[in-house]
C-alpha positions in Angstrom: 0.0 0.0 0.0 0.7 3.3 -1.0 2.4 5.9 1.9 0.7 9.3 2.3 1.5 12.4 4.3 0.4 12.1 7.9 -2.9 13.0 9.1 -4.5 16.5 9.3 -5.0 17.1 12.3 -7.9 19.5 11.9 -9.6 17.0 9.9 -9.3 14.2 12.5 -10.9 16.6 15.0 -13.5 17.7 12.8 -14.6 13.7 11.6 -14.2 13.1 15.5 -17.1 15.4 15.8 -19.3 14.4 13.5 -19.2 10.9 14.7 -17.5 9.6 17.6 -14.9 6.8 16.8 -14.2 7.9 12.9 -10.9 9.9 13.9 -9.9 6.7 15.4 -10.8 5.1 12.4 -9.1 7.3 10.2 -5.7 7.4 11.4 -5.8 3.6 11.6 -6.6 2.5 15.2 -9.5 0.2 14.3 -9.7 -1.3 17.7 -10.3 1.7 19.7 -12.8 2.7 16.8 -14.6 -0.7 17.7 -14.6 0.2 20.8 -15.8 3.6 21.7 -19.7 3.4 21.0 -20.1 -0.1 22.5 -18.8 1.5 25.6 -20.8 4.4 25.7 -23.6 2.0 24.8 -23.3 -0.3 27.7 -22.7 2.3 30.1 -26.1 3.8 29.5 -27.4 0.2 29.3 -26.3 0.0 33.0 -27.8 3.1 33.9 -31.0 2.3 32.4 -31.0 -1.1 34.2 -30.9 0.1 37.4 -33.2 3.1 36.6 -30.8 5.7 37.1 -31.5 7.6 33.3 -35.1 8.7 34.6 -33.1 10.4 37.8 -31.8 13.7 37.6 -28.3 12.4 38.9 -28.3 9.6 36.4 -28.7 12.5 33.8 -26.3 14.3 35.4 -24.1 10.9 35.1 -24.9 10.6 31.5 -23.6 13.8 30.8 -20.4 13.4 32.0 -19.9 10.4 30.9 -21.0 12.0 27.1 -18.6 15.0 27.4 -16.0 12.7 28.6 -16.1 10.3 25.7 -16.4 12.9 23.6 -13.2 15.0 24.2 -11.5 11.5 24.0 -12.7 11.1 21.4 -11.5 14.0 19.4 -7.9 14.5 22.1 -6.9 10.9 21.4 -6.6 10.5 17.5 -5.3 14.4 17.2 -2.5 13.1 19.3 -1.9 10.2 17.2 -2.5 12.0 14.0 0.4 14.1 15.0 3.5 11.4 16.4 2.6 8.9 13.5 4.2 10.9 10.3 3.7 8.8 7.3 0.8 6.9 6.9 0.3 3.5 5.4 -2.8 3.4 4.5 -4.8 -0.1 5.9 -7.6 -1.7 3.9 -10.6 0.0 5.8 -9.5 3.2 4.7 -11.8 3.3 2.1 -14.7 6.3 2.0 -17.8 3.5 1.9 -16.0 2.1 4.7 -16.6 5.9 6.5 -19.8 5.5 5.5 -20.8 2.2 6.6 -19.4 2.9 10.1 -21.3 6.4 9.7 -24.3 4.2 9.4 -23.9 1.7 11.9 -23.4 4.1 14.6 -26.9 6.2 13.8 -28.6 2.5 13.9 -27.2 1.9 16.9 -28.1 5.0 18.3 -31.7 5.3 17.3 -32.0 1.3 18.7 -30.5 2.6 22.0 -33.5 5.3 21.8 -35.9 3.3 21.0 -35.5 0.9 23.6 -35.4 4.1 26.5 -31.3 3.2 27.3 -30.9 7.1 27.4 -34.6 7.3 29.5 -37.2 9.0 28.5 -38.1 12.9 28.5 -40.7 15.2 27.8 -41.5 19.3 27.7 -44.5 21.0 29.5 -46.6 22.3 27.0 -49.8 23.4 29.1 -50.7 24.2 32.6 -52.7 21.7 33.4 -50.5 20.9 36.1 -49.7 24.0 37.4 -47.9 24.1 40.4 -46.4 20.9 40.0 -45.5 21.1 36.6 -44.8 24.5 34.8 -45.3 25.7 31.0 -42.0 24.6 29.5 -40.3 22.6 32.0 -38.5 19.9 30.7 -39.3 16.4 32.6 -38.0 12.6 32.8 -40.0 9.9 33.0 -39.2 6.2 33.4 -40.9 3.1 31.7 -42.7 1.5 34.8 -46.4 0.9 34.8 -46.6 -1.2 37.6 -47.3 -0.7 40.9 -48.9 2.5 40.1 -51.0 4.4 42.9 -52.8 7.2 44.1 -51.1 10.5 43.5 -48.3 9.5 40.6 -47.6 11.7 37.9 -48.0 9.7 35.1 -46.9 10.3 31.8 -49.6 8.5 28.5 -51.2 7.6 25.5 -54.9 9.7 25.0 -57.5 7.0 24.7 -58.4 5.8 21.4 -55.2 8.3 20.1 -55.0 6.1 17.0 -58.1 7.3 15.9 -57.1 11.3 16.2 -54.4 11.5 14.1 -53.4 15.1 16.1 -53.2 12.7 19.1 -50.7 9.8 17.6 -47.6 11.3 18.6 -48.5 13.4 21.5 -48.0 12.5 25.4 -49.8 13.9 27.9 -49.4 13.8 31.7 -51.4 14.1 35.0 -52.2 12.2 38.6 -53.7 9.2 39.1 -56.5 10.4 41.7 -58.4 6.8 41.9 -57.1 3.2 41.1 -58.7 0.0 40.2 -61.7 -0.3 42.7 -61.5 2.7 44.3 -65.0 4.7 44.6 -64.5 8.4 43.8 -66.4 11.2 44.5 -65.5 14.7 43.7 -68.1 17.5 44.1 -67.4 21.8 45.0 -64.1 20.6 44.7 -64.0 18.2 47.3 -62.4 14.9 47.0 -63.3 11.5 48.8 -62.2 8.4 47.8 -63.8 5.2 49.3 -65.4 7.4 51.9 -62.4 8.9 53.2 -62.6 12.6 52.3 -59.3 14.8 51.3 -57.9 17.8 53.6 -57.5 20.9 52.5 -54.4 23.8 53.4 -54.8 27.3 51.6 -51.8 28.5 50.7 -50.5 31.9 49.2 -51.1 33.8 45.9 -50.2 31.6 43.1 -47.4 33.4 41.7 -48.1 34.8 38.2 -52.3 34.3 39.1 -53.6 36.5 37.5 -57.1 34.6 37.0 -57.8 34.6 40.8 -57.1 30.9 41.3 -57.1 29.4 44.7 -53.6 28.1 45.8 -54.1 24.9 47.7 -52.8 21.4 49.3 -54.8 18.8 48.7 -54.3 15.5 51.5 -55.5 12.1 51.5 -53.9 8.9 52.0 -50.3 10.8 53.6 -50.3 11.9 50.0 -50.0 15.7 49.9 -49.5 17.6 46.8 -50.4 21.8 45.8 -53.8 22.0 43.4 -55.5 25.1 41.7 -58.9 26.0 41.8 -61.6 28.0 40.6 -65.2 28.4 42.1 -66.5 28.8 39.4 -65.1 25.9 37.4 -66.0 23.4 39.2 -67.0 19.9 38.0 -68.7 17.2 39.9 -68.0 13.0 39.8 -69.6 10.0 41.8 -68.2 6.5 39.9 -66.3 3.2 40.2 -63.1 2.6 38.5 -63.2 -0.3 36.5 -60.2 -3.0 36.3 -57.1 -2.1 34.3 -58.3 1.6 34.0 -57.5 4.9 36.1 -59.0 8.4 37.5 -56.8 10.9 36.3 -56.8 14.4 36.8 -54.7 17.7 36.5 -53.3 19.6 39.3 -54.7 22.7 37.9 -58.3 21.4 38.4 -59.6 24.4 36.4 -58.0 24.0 33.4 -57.2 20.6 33.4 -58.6 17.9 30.5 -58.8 14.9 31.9 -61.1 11.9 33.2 -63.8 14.1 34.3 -64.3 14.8 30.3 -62.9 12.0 28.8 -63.3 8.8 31.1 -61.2 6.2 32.3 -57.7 5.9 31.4 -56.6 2.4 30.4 -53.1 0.9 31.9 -52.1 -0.1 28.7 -51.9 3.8 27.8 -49.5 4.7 30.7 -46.2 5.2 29.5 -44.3 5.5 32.8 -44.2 7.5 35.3 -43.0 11.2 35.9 -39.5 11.0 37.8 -37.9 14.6 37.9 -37.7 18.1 36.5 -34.3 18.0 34.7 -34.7 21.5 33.5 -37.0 24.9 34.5 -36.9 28.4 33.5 -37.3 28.7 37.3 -33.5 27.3 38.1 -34.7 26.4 41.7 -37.3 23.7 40.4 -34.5 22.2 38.2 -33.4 18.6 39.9 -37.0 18.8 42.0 -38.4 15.2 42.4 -42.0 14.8 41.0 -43.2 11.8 42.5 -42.5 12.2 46.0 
């Protein structure tokens, strides 16, 4: 094989960007190149066995560990690029070759995705769940659907989306207020489930309120959690929830769609369950746990 002039250095950082591993690849360390993404791959897989991706320190975790690989990434085959000198070129340093690792990595990636290794998030887009949730803040969410009960943020499916095609790729997200077999009655605001009926705390001005909402806690169970309200919005409820569905309902309770419109929420709809607030444009909310 033919000898060439050693490396760019530039360009071994700027293919290093574009995809992690092809500097590597390009200077001729094919191991390391091998290497890279599987590692990165099974280090998320460990973090999203255990969990940890739907945390904000898991995120956190991930992060670093990103950034880290990355400025390997792009360090390591500078410095080789510039102590090899001449370059024999090897057999895989042919363009389709580029491009067939180029195209392995983005499968692997999306597949990684896909199957919630790097966990799952979402962005407020109403205030339905205002105070828990703002307008804009950006949310994780695991993949669990069992064990769910009273009071979790979940994050779902509408029912019968398939047949709304504005609802196919849309999530939406509020609290379970009654499980399989509870009773639930909710009247003047005013929640009892199976008999036993919610406490009430008024709190302060809502910040921002500027539709005279009342600012309370709402308590049953030893589950607390803050709940707007209007008295004039009011809605009223007296049902059974059926097996395999759910009572859901927004923490804004006046401008909240939810089961008191719509119905029953189906399990099979529930996509996980909200975990934390990774990001807020009020910086003190960002790392706040959701589910508590």
């Amino acid at each position: 094989m033919r000898l060439i002039k050693k490396r760019k250095a530039w360009v071994v950082g700027l293919v290093s960007l574009i995809i992690p591993g092809l500097g590597h690849l390009y200077v001729g360390n094919l191991k390391k190149a091998l290497l890279i993404l599987p590692t990165f791959i099974s280090i998320c897989f460990l973090l999203g066995l255990f969990n940890w991706l739907s945390t904000f320190y898991g995120i956190i975790i991930y992060s670093i560990t990103f950034i880290g690989l990355l400025i390997f990434t792009v360090i390591d085959p500078i410095k080789i690029a510039r102590h090899q000198g001449e370059y024999q070129l090897k057999s895989y340093n042919r363009w389709y070759v580029y491009v067939l690792y180029y195209i392995t990595i983005i499968i692997m990636l999306m597949l990684a995705s896909e199957n919630g290794i790097f966990g799952y998030k979402y962005k407020i887009a109403s205030k339905s769940m205002l105070p828990t949730l703002e307008n804009g803040d950006l949310i994780l969410s695991d993949n669990d659907s069992s064990d769910l009960k009273f009071g979790d943020v979940v994050i779902f499916k509408y029912p019968n989306f398939e047949k709304n095609p504005a609802y196919v790729n849309v999530a939406y997200v509020k609290r379970i207020i009654a499980v399989p077999g509870d009773t639930i009655n909710y009247n003047n605001d005013q929640l009892t489930i199976n008999g036993v009926k919610a406490k009430y705390k008024k709190l302060n001005l809502y910040q921002n309120n500027s539709n005279n909402l009342e600012y309370k806690t709402e308590k049953i169970n030893n589950k607390s959690y803050g709940i707007l309200l209007h008295k004039n919005l009011s809605s009223t409820v007296n049902t059974t929830v059926p097996d395999d569905q759910y009572f859901v309902m927004g923490d804004n309770r006046a401008k909240s769609f939810d089961s008191r419109s719509w119905g029953f929420l189906p399990k099979e709809n529930i996509l996980g369950k909200a975990t934390y607030i990774w990001f807020s444009n009020d910086t003190k909310r960002i790392g706040e746990k959701i589910n508590q």
